[in-house]
N, C-alpha and C positions, 0 to 999 in steps of 0.2 A: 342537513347533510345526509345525502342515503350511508346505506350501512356500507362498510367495506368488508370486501368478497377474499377469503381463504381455502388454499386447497389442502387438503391434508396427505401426505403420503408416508405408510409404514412399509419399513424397509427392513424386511424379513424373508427366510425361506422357509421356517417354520411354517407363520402365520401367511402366506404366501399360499402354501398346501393344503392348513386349518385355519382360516379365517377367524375359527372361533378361541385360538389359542393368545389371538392377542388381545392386549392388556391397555394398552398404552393410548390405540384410538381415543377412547372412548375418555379416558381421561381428560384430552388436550381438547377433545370435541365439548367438554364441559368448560371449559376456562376459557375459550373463545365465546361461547355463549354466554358465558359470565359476563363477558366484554360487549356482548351486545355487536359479536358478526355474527356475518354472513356464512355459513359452511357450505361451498358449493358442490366440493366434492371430499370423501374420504375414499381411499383408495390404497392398494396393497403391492409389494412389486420385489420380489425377489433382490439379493442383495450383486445384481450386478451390472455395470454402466450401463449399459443399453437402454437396460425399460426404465433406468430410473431420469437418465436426459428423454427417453421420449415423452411422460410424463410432463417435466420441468418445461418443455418444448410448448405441448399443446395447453397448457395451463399459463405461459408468460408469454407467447408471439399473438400474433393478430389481434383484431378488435375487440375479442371476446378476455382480454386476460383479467387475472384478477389483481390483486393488490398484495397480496402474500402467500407465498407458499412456504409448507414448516413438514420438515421431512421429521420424523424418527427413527432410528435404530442406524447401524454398520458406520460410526464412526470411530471406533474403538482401534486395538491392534489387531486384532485376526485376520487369518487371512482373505476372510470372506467380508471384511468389514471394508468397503468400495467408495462410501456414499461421499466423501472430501474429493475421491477421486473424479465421481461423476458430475460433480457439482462445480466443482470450483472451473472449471474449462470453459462454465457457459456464465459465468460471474462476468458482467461487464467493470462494475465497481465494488469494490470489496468495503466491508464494515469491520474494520477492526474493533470499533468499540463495543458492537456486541457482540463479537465472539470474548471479547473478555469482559464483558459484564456478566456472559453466563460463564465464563470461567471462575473469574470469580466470586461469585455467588456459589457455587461450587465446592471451590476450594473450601470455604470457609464451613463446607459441612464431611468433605476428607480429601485428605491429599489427592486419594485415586482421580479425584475431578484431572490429573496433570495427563491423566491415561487418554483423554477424550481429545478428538481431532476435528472441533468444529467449525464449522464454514457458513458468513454470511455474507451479502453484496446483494445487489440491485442486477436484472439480467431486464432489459427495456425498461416496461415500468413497474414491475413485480420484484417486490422485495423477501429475498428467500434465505431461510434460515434451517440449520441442520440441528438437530438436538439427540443424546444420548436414544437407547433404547430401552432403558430400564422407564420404565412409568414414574417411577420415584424421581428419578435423575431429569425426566423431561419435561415433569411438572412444574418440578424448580427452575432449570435453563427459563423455560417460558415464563414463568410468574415475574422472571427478576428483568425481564425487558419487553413484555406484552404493550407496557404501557405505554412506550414512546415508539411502537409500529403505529399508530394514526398519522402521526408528524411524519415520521420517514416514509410513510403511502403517499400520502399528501403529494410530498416533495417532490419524490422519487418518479410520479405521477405529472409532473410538472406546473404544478402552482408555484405563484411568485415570491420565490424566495423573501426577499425586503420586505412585502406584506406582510408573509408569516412571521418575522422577526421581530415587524415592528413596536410590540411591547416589551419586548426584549424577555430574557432567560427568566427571571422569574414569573412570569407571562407565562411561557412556555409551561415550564415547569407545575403551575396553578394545574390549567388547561389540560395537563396530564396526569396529575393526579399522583405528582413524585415530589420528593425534596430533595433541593440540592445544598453543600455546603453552605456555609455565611460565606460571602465575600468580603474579601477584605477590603476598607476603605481605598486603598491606593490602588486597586487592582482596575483596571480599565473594563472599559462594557465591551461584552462580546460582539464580535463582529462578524456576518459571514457574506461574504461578497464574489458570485462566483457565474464565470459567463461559460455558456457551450454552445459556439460560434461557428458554423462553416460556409466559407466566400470561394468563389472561385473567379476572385478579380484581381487584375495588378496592383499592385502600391509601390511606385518609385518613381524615381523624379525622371523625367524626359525619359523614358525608355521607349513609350510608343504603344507599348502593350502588348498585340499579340503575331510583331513582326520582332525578330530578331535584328537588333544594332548594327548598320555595319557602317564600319570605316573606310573613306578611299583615300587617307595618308598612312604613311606610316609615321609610327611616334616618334622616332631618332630624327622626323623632319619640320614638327611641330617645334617651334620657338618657345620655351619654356618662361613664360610671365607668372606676377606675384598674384600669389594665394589671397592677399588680404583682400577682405567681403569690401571694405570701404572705399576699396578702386576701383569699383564697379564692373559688372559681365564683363567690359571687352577689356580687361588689365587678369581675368583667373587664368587657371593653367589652362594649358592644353594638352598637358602634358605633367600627369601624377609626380609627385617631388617624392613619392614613398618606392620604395624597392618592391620588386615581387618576389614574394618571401615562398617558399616551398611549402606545406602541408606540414610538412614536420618540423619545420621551422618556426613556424606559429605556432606549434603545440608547447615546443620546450620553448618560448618565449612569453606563453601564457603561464607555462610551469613555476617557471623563471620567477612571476611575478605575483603568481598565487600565494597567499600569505599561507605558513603553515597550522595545522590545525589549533583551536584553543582549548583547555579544558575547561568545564565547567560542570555544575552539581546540577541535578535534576531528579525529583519525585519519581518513584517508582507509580506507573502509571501508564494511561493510553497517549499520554505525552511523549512518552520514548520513544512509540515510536520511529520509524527512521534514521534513529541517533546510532551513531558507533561509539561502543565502547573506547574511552579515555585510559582507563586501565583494569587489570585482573577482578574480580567479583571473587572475592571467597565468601563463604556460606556460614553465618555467623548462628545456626542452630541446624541442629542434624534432622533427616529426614527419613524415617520419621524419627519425632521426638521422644517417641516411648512406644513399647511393645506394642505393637498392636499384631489384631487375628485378619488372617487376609481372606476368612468363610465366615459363615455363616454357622454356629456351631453352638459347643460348650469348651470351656477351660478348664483345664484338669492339673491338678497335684502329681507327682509320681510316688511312690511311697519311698521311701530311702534306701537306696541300695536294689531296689527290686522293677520290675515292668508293671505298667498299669495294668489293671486285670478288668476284663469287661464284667458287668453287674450293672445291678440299679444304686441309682447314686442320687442323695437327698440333692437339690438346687439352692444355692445359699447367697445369691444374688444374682443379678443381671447387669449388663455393661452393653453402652448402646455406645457411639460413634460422638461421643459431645463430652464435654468438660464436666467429671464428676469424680469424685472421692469414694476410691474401693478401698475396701478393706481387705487384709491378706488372705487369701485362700488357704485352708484347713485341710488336712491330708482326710481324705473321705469324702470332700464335697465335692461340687463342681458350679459353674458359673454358665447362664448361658451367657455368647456374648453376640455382636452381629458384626460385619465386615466392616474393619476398620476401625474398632472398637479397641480401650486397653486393656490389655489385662491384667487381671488382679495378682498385686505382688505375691508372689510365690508359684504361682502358675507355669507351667513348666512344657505343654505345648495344647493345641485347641484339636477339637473332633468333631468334623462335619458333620449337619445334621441330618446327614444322609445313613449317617452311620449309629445311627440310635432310631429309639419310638419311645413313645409319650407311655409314662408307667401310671401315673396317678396325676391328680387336679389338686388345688388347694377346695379348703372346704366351698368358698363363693365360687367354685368351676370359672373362676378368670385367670389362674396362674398355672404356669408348672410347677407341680409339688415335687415330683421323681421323674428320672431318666431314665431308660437303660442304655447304655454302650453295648453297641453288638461287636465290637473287634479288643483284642490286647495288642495289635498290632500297631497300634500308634507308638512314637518312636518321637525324644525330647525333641522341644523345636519345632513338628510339626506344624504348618501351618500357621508357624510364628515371624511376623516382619520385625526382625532384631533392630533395634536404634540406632538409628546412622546407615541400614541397610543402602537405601536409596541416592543420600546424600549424607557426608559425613563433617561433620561441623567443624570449620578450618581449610576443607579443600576448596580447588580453584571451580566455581561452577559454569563461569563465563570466563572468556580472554578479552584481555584488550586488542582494539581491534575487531571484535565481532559488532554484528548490528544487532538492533530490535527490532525483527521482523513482525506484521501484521498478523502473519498466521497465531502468535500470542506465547509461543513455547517459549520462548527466552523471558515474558515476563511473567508467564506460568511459575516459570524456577525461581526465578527473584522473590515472588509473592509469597513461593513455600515455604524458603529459608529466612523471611520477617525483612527482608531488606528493604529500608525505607528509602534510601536517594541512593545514587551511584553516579561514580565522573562519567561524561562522555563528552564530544567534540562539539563545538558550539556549529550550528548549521547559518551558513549567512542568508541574509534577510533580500530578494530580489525584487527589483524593479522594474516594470516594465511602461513603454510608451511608445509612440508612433508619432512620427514629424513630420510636415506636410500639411499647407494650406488646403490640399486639397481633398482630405481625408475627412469624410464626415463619421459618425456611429454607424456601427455596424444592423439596429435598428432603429437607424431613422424617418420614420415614416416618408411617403411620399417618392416622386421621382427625384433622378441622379438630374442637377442641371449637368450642362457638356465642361469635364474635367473633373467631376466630383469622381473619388474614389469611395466604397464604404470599408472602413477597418477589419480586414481580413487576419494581421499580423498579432495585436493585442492580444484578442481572444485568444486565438489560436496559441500562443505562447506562454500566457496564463496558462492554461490547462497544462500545456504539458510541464512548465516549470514546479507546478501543484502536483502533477499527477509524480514527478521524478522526488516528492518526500519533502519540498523547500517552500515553504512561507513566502509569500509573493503580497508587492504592492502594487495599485493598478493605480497608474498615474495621467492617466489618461492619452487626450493627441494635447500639442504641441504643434505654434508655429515655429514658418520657417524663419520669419524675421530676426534679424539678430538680437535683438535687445530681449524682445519674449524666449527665445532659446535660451540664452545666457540664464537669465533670472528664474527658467523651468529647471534648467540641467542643474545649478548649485542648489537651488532646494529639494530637488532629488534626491542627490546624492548625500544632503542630510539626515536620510529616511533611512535611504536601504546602506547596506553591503556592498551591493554589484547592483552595476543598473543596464538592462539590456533595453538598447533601442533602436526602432528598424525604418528605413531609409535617410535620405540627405545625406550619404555617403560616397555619390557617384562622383559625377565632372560638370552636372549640370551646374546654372549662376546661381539656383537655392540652393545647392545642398552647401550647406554654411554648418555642419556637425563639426567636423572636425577643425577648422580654422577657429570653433568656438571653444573644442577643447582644448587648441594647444595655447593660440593668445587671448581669450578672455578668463581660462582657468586654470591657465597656468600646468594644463598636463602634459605627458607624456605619450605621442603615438608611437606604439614599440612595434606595429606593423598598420597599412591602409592598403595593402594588396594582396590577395593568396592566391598562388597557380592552380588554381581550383574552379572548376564548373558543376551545377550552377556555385555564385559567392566570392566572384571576383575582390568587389569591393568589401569586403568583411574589414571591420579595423577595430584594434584591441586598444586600450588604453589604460594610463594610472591615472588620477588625481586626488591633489591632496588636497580634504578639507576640513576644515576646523571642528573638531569635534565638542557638540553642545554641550559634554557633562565631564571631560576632564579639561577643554579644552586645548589638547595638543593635536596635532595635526595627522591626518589618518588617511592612509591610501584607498581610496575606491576605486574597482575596475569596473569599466567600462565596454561593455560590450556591445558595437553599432554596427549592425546585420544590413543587409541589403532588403529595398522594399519590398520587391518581389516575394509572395508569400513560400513559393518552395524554397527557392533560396534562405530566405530565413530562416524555417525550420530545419534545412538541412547545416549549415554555419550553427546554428542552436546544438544540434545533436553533437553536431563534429569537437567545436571547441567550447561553448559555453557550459556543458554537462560536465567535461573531464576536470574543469576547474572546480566545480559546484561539487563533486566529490572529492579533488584535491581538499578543499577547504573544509571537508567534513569529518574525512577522515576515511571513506572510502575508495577502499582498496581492492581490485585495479581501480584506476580512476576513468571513465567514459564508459561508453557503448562494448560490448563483449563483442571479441572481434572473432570471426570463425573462416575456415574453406568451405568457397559451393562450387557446385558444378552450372555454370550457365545452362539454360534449356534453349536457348535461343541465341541465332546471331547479334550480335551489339556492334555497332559499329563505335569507335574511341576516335577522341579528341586529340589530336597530334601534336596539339603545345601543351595543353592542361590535365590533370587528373580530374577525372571527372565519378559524382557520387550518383547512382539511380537510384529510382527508389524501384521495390521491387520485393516480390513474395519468396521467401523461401520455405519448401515444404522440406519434411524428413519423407522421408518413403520407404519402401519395404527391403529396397538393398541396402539400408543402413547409410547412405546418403542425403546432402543434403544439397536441393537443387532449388536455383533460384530462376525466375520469368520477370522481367520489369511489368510495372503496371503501366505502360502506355508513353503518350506523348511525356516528354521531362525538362519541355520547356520553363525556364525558371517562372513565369509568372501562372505558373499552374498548380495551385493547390492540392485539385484532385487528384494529382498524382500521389498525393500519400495516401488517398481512400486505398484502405485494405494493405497496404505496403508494412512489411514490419521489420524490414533490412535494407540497408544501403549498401549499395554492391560496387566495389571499389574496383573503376577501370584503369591500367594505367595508361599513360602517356604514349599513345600509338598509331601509327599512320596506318590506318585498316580497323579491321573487327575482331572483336574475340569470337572467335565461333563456338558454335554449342559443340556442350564436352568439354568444356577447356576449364581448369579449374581457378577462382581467382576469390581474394579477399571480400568477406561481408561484414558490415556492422549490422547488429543484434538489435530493432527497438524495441521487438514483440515477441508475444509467444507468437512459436515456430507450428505451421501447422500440420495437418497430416500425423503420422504414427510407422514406428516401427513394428 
C-alpha cells in the first residue's frame, strides 16, 4: 500500500511574519513521520478565512488531493482565533468522534482542554482535522487519533466498506495499532452498512415517467368499486376512498399519533450524540476541583497582615498540572508551578514568570534553587482559579431539553463534572424499503430490460434519515404481490419504530400497500391523500404488532411516500422528520421554517400547495432570497442537486412574481454572507 499524503498548515500571524518563531511545524512533521507519511506540503497562513479555505481548497479538490490535512493554531477564543470558522463551511461530513477523542484526551491532562474549538470531517476525499496551537497541546490532539487516520483515509477515499469490515472491530482495531474495551458477551457485533446513491429515474407505479398524468373524467363521475386486491384490476377504485386532507392536517394527524417522547439512560460518550436531554444535568463536582494557577509562574505565601515584598526567594517545591501531593507552603518560600497546576495549601496567589529571573541553580545546574520577584504589586488571588469558579458543584450545567451536539461542548461539560450516564429521549429506530416488481439495485450490473427501474429512493433516504441523527434499517426492495408484502411489511415492522416506504401508493392494480395495511394488518390509514404537489399520494398509518420481548402489542408508524424520487424526499422532509423529532424530543419538531424573497417568477398550482426545491442565499441587504433549481417535475431527483430549501407556494391561479415575499423550509446550510 503506497504511503498516505498529509498537508500541514500552521495558523498564525506571528509565524506567518517569522517563519522561524514557530514551534509546532516541526513537531507534528515528526509524528507523521513516525507513522511512516508522506509530507507533502508544510505550510503557513495568517489567522484569517480566506488563505486558510484557499489552502484546504487546493490541497482537497482535484486529482491531485491528499488523504489528510491537519491544521494547527486559532481555535481557541480570541479574537483572531478563525480556524473552526474557516473550516467547518467546507466540511462535507463531520467527525464527531475525533473531535472528542482529542477532546478528551485533553481533558484528562486539564480542564482548559474545554477552551479549545476543534473541527473535523471529510471535505471530497481528504480528511481534515484542526488541533490546538500550543505544540504541547497539538502533539497530544495528534497522538491520541493518528492512529485510525489510515482507516478513515481508506474509507473516506472510497474503498469498500464490507471489505474493510470484514474481520470485524477487533481486526480493525489489531491493524491499527489501538485497544478497544472488552466486549461484553451479549453485545452484538458491530455493523456498518452504508450507501451514497444518486438516480435521476422514476420509481412508481403506472405514472409513465417523464410525461405528466392526465385525466379526461372527472372523479365525482368515476363509480366508486371495492379496494379488495382479491377482486382483481377491473373490481379497484377508481376513485380514492381517502379524503384529501390539507398539509396541516396531516401534520396534526401525524402529531396526533406520534408517541410522546421516552426516557431512558445512556453513557456519557460519542453515543449521545444527537440525543435530547430527558432532564436537568447538575454537576456532581465543581470545576475546577481545587485551586489551580491559570500562568505559568511561582506560588507565593503573603506574610500575615502585610504585602508580599519582592526579593529572592528559596524554591521549596514544584507543582505541575497531574495528581500529586503538596505540602503546605511556608511563609518565605515559594513554589514554582505551571498552568493549571494546584497550589500548595497555604498559597495565597501565583506570579508570572515574567515577573521574576533566575537567581541561583542547585549544585547539578538542573533545578532552580532561588527566584527573584521583581514586583510587590501582586495582590491575594492573583492569578488564582478559586474552586467551583467555572462550574460550581450542584448547579444546573445542561437543561432538559437541550441536545448533544457534534461540535462536543455539551459532552465537553459532562466529561469535566465526572458525569457517567444521563436520561435523554429514546431516538426511534427507521426503516426503510422500496416496493415494486419492477425495481432492481441501484448497482446492478448490466442493462435495464424495458420496465426495469434502478432504486433511486432507498439510498437516497437512507442517507438522509442517517444524516438527520436516527439509526436506520435497510430492508431492502419488496414485491408487489400480496402474500410477499404482507409477510415483508409484519417482519418489518418487528425490527424498527417507523418504517418508511416508497411507492404502490397510487390507483394503479399493484399498488396493493395500503389494502395490505388496512386488511391484512389490521392498521389504521389516518390519511391516503395530501393537497400537496409534488406527494399527492403520501399516506400515514398505525399498526399494531406484537411485541417480541414483552409481548403486548405496540403501535408502528408507517410512512408510504410516493415512488417518484423528488416526491419522496420532499413528503420525507415535510412530514416524516417533524415526527422523528416529535419522538425524540426535539424541539421545534421539522425543517426551520423562514421568509424569502423569490428572485424569479414562479408560476402556482390553483388546487394544491405546491413545495420547490430551491437555493436560498443571505446577501449583503441582510435578506434572504431564494431561485428554484430548475425543472420540479416529481420524478426528478436532480432537482434537489444543490437545493437546500423548500419554498412554500400557495394555492394560486397565476405566479408569485419576484420580489414577493413567501414561506421557506430550511434543509441546508444557507449560502452566501452577510
Amino acid at each position: 500500500m503506497p504511503k498516505l499524503k498529509v498537508a500541514l498548515l500552521i495558523i498564525s500571524d506571528t509565524a506567518f511574519k517569522d517563519p522561524s518563531t514557530d514551534k509546532a511545524g516541526s513537531i507534528l512533521r515528526e509524528v507523521f513521520q513516525a507513522s511512516d507519511w508522506d509530507i507533502i506540503d508544510v505550510s503557513i497562513a495568517p489567522d484569517e478565512v480566506l488563505p486558510i479555505q484557499q489552502y484546504i481548497i487546493k490541497w482537497a479538490d482535484g486529482e491531485n488531493y491528499v488523504n489528510a490535512i491537519v491544521t494547527t493554531g486559532g481555535t481557541g477564543f480570541a479574537v483572531k482565533d478563525n480556524t473552526p470558522e474557516a473550516v467547518e463551511p467546507l466540511i462535507h461530513r463531520h467527525a464527531p468522534g475525533l473531535v472528542h477523542g482529542m477532546l478528551s484526551s485533553s481533558l484528562a491532562v486539564t480542564p482548559f482542554a474545554m477552551m479549545s474549538r476543534p473541527v473535523a470531517g471529510v471535505r471530497n476525499r481528504t480528511l481534515i482535522v484542526t488541533l490546538p496551537g500550543s505544540p504541547k497541546g497539538a502533539k497530544e490532539n495528534l497522538e491520541a487519533i493518528i492512529k485510525l487516520f489510515p482507516h478513515a483515509c481508506v474509507q473516506a477515499a472510497g474503498a469498500d466498506s464490507r471489505a474493510i469490515h470484514a474481520g470485524g472491530v477487533k481486526q480493525l482495531e489489531k491493524e491499527a495499532g489501538v485497544e478497544g474495551p472488552e466486549k461484553k458477551d451479549d453485545a452484538p457485533p458491530g455493523h456498518s452498512h452504508a450507501h451514497h446513491h444518486h438516480h435521476d429515474h422514476p420509481h412508481s407505479h403506472g405514472s409513465g415517467g417523464h410525461t405528466m398524468p392526465i385525466a379526461h373524467t372527472k372523479p365525482d363521475d368515476r363509480p366508486q368499486q371495492s379496494n379488495d386486491p382479491s377482486a382483481g384490476p377491473t373490481r379497484r377504485y377508481r376513485k380514492s376512498p381517502y379524503p384529501m386532507r390539507s398539509v396541516e392536517e396531516a401534520l396534526n394527524l401525524i402529531s396526533q399519533h406520534t408517541p410522546q417522547p421516552q426516557v431512558i439512560t445512556l453513557p456519557v460518550g460519542e453515543s449521545l450524540i444527537g440525543y435530547v436531554l430527558g432532564e436537568d444535568v447538575t454537576a456532581s463536582e465543581a470545576v475546577p476541583a481545587f485551586r489551580a494557577s491559570i500562568v505559568d509562574g511561582y506560588a507565593i505565601r503573603f506574610p500575615t497582615s502585610r504585602v508580599f515584598d519582592k526579593g529572592v526567594y528559596p524554591i521549596s517545591m514544584i507543582s505541575h498540572a497531574q495528581a500529586i501531593d503538596l505540602q503546605p507552603l511556608k511563609e518565605g518560600e515559594i513554589a514554582r508551578i505551571t498552568t493549571g497546576a494546584p497550589l500548595p495549601p497555604g498559597a495565597d496567589a501565583v506570579v508570572m514568570v515574567e515577573d521574576t529571573v533566575l537567581n541561583s541553580l542547585t549544585e547539578d545546574n538542573r533545578e532552580e534553587k532561588e527566584v527573584e520577584i521583581l514586583t510587590s504589586e501582586v495582590k491575594r488571588g492573583e492569578n488564582v482559579r478559586e474552586i467551583g469558579s467555572d462550574v460550581k458543584a450542584g448547579s444546573v450545567i445542561l437543561k432538559k431539553g437541550e441536545g448533544i451536539s457534534a461540535v462536543g461542548g455539551e459532552l465537553g461539560l459532562l466529561a469535566s463534572v465526572g458525569t457517567i450516564e444521563v436520561k435523554v429521549y429514546k431516538k426511534p429506530v427507521v426503516g426503510i424499503l422500496s416496493t415494486g416488481d419492477e425495481i432492481v439495485l441501484h448497482d446492478r450490473k448490466g442493462e435495464l430490460k424495458l420496465g426495469e427501474v434502478r432504486d433511486t429512493n432507498r439510498p437516497t433516504l437512507l442517507t438522509a434519515v442517517r444524516g438527520s441523527g436516527f439509526d436506520t434499517v435497510d430492508l431492502g426492495i419488496i414485491s408487489d404481490k400480496p402474500g410477499a408484502l404482507e409477510t415483508t411489511l409484519r417482519e418489518s415492522l418487528r425490527k424498527v419504530d417507523v418504517l418508511i416506504t416508497t411507492g404502490g401508493v397510487s390507483m394503479g392494480e399493484l399498488d396493493l400497500l395500503k389494502p395490505t395495511l388496512e386488511r391484512s394488518l389490521s392498521g389504521t390509514i389516518h390519511f391516503g391523500r395530501v393537497s400537496m404537489k409534488p406527494g399527492k399520494p403520501t399516506t400515514f398509518a398505525t399498526v399494531p404488532i406484537k411485541s417480541s420481548t414483552t409481548g403486548a402489542r405496540e403501535s408502528k408508524l408507517v410512512f408510504s411516500l410516493p415512488g417518484n424520487p423528488a416526491s419522496g424526499m420532499v413528503t420525507f422532509s415535510l412530514f416524516v422528520l417533524p415526527s422523528l423529532h416529535q419522538w425524540s424530543g426535539i424541539s421545534p419538531a421539522g425543517l426551520p421554517r423562514v421568509k424569502v424573497t423569490i428572485d424569479e417568477d414562479i408560476r402556482c398550482d390553483r388546487l394544491r400547495a405546491e413545495y420547490v426545491r430551491a437555493v436560498v442565499e443571505a446577501r449583503a441587504d441582510g435578506k434572504l432570497y431564494a431561485i428554484t433549481t430548475g425543472g420540479q417535475r416529481s420524478s426528478r431527483i436532480g432537482s434537489f442537486k444543490g437545493a437546500n430549501a423548500l419554498v412554500c407556494l400557495p394555492v394560486k391561479d397565476g405566479v408569485v412574481e419576484r420580489g414577493e415575499l413567501v414561506d421557506a423550509l430550511i434543509m441546508g446550510k444557507l449560502i452566501g454572507g452577510l
